[in-house]
N, C-alpha and C positions, 0 to 999 in steps of 0.2 A: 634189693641192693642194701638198704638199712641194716640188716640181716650180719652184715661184713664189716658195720663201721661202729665205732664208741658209743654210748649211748650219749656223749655229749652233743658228739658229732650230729648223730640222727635229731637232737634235741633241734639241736644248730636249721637243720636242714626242713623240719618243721616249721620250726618259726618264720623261718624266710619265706619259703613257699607258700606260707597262712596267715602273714601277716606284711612283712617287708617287700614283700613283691609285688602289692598292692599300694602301699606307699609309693614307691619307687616309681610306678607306672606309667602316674600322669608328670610327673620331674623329668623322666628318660624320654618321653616322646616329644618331650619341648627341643632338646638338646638335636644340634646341629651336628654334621657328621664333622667339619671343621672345628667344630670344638670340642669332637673327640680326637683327633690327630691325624681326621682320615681327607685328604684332599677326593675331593670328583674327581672322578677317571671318566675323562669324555671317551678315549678310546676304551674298549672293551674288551681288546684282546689280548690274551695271555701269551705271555712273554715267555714262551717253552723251555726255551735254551736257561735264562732264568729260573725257571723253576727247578727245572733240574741239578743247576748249580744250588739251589736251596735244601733239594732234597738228599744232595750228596752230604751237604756241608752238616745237613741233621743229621743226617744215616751216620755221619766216620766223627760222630763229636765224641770226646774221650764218655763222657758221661750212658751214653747210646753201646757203646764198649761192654761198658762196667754191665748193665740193664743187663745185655745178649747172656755173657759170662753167670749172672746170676739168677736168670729165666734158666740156663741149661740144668742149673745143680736143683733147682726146684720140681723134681720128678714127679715128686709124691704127694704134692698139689696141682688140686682140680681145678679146669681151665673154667673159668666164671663167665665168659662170652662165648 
């Protein structure tokens, strides 16, 4: 994947992975999920009808549009996944 990205980038993505992410480590596992923004879900089950209104709402957003429209004109580029 580096392969595809700036060498700043790849710079970037070194150092995190080889250094910062080891920092980070023992900081993120103290942290509560409350103090990321995330309430306990006692109930477990997914909320389908929800979802689906989620996944429309993502699918028809103007920006999801634009993406489709300029995925089609990109013929002559090879599919990386």
């Amino acid at each position: 994947m580096n392969s595809i990205i700036s060498d700043t980038a790849e710079y970037g993505c070194y150092l995190f992975a080889n250094e910062a992410k080891h920092l980070l480590k023992n900081y993120v596992s103290k942290l509560s999920l409350t103090s990321l923004g995330i309430e306990p879900n006692i109930n477990k089950e997914i909320d389908k009808d929800l979802l689906k209104k989620i996944n429309f709402e993502i699918n028809n957003h103007p920006i999801e549009k634009i993406g489709l429209e300029l995925r089609k004109s990109m013929i002559a580029m090879k599919n990386l996944f």
